[in-house]
N, C-alpha and C positions, 0 to 999 in steps of 0.2 A: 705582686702579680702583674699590674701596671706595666711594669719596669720589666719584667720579662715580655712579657705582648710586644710590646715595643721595640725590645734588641732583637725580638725575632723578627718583628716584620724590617724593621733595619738590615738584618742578615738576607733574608730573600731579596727584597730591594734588588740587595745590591750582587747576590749570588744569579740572578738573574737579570743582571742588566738591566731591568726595566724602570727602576724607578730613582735611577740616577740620573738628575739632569745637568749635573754640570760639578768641577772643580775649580775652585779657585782658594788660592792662595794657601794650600795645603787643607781647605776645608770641602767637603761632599756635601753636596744638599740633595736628599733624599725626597723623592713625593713631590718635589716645589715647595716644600713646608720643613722638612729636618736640616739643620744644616751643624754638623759637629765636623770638630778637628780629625784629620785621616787617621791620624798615631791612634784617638783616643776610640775612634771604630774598627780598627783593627784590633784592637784590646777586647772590645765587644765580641764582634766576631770570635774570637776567639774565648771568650767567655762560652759564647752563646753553642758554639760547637763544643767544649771542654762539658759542659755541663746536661747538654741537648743533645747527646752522641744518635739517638733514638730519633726524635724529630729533623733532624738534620740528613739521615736516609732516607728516611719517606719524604721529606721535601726531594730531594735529588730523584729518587725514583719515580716519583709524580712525574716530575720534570720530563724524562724521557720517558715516560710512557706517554704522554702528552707529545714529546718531539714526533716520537713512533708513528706516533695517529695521526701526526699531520702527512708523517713522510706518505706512509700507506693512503691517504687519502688521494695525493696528488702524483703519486703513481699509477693510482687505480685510472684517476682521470688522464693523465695520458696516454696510458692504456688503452684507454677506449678510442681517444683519438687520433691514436697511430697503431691502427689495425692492419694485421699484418692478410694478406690476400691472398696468396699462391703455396701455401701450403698444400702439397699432394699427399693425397689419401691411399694405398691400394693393398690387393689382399695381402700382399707378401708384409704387409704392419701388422701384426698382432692386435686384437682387436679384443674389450667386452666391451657386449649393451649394446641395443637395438640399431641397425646401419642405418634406423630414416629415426633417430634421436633429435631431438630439437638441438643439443649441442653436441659438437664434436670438442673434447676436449683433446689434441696432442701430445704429450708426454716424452720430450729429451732428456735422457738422463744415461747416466752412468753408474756400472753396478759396483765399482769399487768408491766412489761417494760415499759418507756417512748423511749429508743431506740430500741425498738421492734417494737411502731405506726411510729417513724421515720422509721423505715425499712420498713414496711409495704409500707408507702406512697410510696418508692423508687422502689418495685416490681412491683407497677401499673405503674409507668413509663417505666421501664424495657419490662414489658405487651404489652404497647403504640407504641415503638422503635421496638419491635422485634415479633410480634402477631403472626407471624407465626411458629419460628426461637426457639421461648424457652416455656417450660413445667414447671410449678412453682410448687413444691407439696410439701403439707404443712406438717409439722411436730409439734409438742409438747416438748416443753422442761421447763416445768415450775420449776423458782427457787424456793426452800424453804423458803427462806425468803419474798416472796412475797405472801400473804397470801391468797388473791382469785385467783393466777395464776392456781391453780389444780382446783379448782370449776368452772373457767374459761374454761380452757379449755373439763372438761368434758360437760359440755352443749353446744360447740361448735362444740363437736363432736355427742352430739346428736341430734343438729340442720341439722348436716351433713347428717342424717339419715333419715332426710325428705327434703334432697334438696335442704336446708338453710343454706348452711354452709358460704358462705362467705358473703351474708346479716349480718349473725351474725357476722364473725367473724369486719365488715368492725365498727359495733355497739360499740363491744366490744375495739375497737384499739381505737374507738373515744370518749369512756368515761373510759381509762386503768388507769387514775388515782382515778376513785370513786365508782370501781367496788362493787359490792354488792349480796347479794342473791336474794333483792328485781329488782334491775338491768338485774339480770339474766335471771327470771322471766318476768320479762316488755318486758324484750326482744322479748323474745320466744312468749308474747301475740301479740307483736306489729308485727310480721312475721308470725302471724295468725298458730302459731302452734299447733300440735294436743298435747295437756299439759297432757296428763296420758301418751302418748308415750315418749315424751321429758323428763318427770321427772323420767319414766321406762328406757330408754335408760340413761343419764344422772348418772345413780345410778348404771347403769350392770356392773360385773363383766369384760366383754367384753371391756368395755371402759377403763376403771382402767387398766387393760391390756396392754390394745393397747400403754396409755401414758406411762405405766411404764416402753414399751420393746422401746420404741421411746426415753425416755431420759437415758436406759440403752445405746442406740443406741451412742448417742451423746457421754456420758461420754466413752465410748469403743475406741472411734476416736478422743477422746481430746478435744471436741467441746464443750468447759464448758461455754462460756459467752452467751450472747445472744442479738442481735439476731446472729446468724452464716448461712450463704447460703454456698451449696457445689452444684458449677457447674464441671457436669459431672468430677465429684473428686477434682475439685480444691476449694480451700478453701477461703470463702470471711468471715472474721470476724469483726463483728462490722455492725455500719448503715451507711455503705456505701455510700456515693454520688453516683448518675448515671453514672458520668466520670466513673467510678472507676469499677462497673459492666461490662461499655461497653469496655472496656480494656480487662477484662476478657472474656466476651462473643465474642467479633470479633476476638480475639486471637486463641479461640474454633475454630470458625467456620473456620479459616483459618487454622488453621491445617489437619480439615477433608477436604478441597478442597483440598489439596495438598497429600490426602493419593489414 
């Protein structure tokens, strides 16, 4: 049992860099304290993975779930530090939850994303947690590579226009990977839309517009992926876990208690 403890902690050592301090002469010294032949720790190693296929995962998994939580920690904090300020707000965004909310959270995204429906779901929990407390409003930021993402979102902004906007947009996140014209359509019948206003708004000028100063918006702020949320200036990139919102959100709210 010894002698296993041992090859293992030799194996982490040295799977992690950390406890190598030096080679010489074909020999590793391990800790400042092990020092064996390279050939015959490579045999280890290799023992100790050949035998250890179970503990040699979960070390590794450890490992970057531990990377993760660093990374996530020190994005959070420059986040905070490089607060983003001139974010405009106005009716023509889609909006739920109270307009004098302690946070405004913004919401860039794109409806043919697959990590845009996973965002999405994470905003209605956010919703759930905080229903008083945060202001969600939506924004447009369709990539060009995604080909129904603009046709996408101009009908969800002309669904907006009759008071449908987040029936649709909730349609659209739940079929974002087989979006279509015919889709778009179905939609709009299925939400009992008025269809010569939907196909009129959908096609204005106005709307084209509205997306194009909205993803001039993002790219202006650096906000290139998607999905991106900017609470009251701080920047959450990617689709986000809940943890990781409410980090950010009670961080918020805790600051304005204290001003």
């Amino acid at each position: 049992m010894k002698k296993v403890v041992m090859m293992i902690a030799v194996f982490t050592g040295l799977f992690f860099f950390s406890g190598i301090s030096g080679v010489i002469g074909g020999e590793i010294t391990v800790k400042g304290n092990i020092t064996i032949d390279e050939d015959e720790l490579r045999k280890i190693i290799k023992k100790v993975i050949r035998e250890n296929p179970k503990l040699i995962l979960e070390t590794i998994n450890a490992y970057a779930k531990k990377e993760k939580r660093e990374k996530q920690k020190k994005q959070l904090e420059s986040s905070f530090k490089k607060r983003i300020k001139d974010i405009g707000v106005s009716d023509k965004n889609p909006s739920q939850g109270p307009k004098d909310a302690a946070i405004t959270l913004v919401e860039y995204t794109d409806f043919e994303c697959p990590y845009c429906s996973k965002g999405a779901r994470t905003v209605k929990k956010v919703m759930e947690k905080y229903p008083e407390k945060v202001r969600v409003v939506f924004k447009n930021n369709p990539l060009d590579f995604h080909e129904q993402a603009m046709p996408a979102a101009k009908a969800a902004l002309a669904a907006n226009r009759q008071g449908k906007f987040w029936e649709y947009h909730d349609l659209l996140f739940e079929n974002s990977s087989k979006l279509s014209e015919e889709l778009l359509v179905k939609f709009a019948e299925q939400l009992k839309l008025d269809m010569k206003k939907f196909d009129d708004d959908r096609n204005s000028p106005e709307i084209a517009d509205q997306i194009e100063s909205e993803v001039a918006e993002a790219k202006k702020n650096k906000l290139r992926g998607t999905p991106t949320f900017v609470a009251n200036g701080v920047v959450i990139r990617g689709a986000q876990k809940l943890n990781y919102f409410s980090k950010v959100i009670d961080r918020l709210l805790s600051e304005k208690k204290q001003k």
